[in-house]
MISEBA-9221 format. One record per residue: z, x negated, y negated of N, C-alpha, C, CB in turn. Coordinates in steps of 0.001 Angstrom, whole numbers, padded with zeros to 6 digits, always signed. Glycine has a CB too. Layout:
ZXYZXYZXYZXY;...
***
This chain:
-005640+042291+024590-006385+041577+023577-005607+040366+023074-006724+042505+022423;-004351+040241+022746-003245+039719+022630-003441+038569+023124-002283+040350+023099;-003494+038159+024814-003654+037410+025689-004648+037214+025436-003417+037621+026739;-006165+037446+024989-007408+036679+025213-007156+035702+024239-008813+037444+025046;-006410+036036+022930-006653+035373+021462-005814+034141+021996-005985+036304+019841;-004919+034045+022869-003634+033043+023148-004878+032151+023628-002097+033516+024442;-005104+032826+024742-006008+031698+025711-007179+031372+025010-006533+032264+027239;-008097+031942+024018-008749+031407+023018-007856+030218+021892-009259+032693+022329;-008088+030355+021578-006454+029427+020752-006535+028190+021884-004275+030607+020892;-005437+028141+022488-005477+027527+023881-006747+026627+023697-005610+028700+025205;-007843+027306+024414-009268+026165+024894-009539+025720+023547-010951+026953+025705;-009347+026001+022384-009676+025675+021254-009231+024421+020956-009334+026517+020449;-007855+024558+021551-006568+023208+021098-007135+022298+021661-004847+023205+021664;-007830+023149+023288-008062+021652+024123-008609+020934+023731-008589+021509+025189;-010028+021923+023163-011500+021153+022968-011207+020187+021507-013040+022524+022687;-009801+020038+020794-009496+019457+019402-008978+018220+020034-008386+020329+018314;-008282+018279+020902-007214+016896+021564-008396+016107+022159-005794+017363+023061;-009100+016859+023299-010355+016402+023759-011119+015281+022882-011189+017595+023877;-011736+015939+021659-012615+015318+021022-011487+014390+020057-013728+016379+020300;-010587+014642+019749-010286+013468+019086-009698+012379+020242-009223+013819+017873;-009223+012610+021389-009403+011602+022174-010905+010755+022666-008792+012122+023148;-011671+011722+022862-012827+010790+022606-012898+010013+021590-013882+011353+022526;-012638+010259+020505-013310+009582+019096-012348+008088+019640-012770+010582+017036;-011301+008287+019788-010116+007099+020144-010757+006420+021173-008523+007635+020703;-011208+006564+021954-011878+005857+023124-012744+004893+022971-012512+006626+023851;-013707+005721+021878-015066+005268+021233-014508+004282+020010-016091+006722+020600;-013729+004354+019672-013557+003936+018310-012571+002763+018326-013057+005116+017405;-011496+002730+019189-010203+002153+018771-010461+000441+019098-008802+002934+019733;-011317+000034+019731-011268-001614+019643-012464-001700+018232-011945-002606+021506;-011640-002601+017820-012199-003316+016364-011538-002367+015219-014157-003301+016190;-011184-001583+015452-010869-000786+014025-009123-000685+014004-011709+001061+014019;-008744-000492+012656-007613+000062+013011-007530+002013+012231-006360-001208+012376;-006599+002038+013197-006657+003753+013086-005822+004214+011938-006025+004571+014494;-005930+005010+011018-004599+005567+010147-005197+007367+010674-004604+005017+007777;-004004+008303+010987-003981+009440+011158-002696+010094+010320-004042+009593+012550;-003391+011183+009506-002501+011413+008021-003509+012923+008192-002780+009943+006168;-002421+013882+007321-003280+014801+006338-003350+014573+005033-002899+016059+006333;-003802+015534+004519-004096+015448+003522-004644+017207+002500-005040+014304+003836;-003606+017446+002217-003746+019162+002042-003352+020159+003548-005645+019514+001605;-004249+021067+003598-004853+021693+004420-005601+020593+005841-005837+022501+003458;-005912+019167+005512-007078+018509+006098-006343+017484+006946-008162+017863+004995;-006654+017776+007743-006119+016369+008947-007460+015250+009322-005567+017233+010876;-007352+014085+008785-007955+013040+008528-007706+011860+009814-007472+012670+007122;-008713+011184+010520-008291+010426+011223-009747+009070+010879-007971+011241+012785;-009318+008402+010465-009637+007092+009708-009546+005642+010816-008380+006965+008340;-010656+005241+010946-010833+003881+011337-011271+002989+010715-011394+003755+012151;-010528+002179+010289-011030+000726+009495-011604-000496+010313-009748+000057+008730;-012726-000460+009840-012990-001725+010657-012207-003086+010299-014475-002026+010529;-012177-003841+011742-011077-004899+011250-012199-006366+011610-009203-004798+012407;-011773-007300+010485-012981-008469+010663-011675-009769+011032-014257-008825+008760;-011559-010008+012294-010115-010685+013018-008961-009536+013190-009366-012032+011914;-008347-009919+012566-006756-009093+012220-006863-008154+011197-005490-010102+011656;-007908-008512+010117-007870-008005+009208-008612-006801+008605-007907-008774+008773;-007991-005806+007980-009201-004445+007789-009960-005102+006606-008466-002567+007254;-011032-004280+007026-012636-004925+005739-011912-004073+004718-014962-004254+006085;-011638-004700+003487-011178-003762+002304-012112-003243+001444-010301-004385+001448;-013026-003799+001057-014429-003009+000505-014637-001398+001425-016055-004250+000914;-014651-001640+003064-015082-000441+003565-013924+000780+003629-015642-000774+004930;-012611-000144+003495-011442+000596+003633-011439+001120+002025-010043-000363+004225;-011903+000479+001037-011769+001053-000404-012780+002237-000697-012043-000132-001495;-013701+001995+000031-015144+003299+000310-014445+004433+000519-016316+003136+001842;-013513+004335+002122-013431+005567+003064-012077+006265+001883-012885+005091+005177;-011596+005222+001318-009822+005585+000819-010643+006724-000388-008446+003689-000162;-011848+006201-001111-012044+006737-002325-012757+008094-002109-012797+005778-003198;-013778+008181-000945-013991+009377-000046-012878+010896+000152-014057+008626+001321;-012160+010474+000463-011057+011027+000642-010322+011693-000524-010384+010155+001182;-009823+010728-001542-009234+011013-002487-010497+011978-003203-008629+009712-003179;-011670+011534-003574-012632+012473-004201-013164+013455-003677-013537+011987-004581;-013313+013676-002489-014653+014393-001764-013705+015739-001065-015648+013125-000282;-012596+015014-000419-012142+015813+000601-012015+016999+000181-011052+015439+001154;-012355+018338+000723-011929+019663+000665-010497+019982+001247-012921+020436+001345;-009754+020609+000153-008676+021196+000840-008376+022298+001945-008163+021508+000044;-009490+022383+002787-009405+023224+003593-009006+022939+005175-010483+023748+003405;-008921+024187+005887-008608+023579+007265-009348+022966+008281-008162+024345+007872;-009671+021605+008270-010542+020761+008737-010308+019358+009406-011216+020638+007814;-011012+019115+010732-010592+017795+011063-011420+016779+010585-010471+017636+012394;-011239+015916+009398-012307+014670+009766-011998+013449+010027-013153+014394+008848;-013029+012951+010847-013138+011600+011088-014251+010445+010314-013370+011664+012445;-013056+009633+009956-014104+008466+009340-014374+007381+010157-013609+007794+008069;-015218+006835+009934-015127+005507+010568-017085+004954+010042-014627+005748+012757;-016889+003167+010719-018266+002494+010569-018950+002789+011740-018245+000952+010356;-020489+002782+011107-021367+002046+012471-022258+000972+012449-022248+002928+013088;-022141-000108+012730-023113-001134+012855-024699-001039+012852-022803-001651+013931;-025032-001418+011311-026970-001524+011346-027166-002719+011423-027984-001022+009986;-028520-002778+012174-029330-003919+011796-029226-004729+010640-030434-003561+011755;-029370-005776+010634-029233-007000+009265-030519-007730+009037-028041-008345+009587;-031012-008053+008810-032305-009040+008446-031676-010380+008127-033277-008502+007039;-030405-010576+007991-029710-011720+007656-029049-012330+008989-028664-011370+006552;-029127-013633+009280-028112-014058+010378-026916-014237+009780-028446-015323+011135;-025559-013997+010386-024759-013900+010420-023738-012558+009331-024768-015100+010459;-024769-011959+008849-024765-010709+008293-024398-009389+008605-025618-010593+008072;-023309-008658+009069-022911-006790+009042-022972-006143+008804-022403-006135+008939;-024299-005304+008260-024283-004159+007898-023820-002739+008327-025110-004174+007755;-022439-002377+007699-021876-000783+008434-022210+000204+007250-019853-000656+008859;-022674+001235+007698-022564+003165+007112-021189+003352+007551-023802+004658+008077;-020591+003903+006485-019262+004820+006428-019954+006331+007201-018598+005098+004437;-019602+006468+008375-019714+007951+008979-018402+009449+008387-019448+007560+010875;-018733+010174+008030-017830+011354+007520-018158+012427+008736-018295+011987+005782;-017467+012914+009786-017808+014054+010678-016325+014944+009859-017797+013613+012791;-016874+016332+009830-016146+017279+009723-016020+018425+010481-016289+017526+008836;-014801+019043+010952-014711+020392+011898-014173+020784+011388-014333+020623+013113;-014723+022561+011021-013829+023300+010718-013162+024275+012307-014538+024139+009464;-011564+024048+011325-010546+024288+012352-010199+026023+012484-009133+023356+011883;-010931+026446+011157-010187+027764+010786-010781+029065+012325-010906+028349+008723;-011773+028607+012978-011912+029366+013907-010963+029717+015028-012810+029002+014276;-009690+028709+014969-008561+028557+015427-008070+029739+015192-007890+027546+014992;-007998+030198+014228-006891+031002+013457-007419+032800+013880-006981+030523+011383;-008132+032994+015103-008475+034554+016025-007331+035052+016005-009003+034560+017700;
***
């Protein structure tokens, strides 16, 4: 039984590296990345960047998210933008995305 929980555990880790390498794939041009915990919570944060520079309004959103919202529990989340439609030319409209996993199923 011992051995199933390892190798459970195990595919668990994979399927965590996995998906946060996806998210990096998907995510990492235009943004910049900060990866931090925070309690119990491992946080991986993309700022969108407008040139060189991170958008600070969206970076002041995700920062205040965090500080208020976050649960201290064992969880991965990822923040980041997604690009809407504008009715304006030359206009950006992004949603702050919040995905959360709980990790504690890890813990067989």
């Amino acid at each position: 039984m011992i051995g199933y929980k390892v190798y459970t555990k195990q595919s668990f880790e994979q399927k965590i590296e996995s998906l946060k390498n996806d998210k990096d794939n998907q995510l990492s041009e235009g943004n910049q990345k900060d990866h931090f915990r925070k309690g119990q919570a491992e946080v991986i944060a993309y700022y969108p960047l407008q040139g060189e520079q991170v958008i600070s309004s969206i970076k002041g959103i995700m920062t205040q998210d965090i500080k208020d919202n976050l649960e201290d529990k064992e969880n991965l989340v990822f923040y980041y933008t997604e690009k809407q439609d504008s009715t304006l030319k030359g206009i950006v409209n992004r949603s702050v995305v919040k995905q959360v996993y709980d990790l504690t199923s890890s813990k067989s």
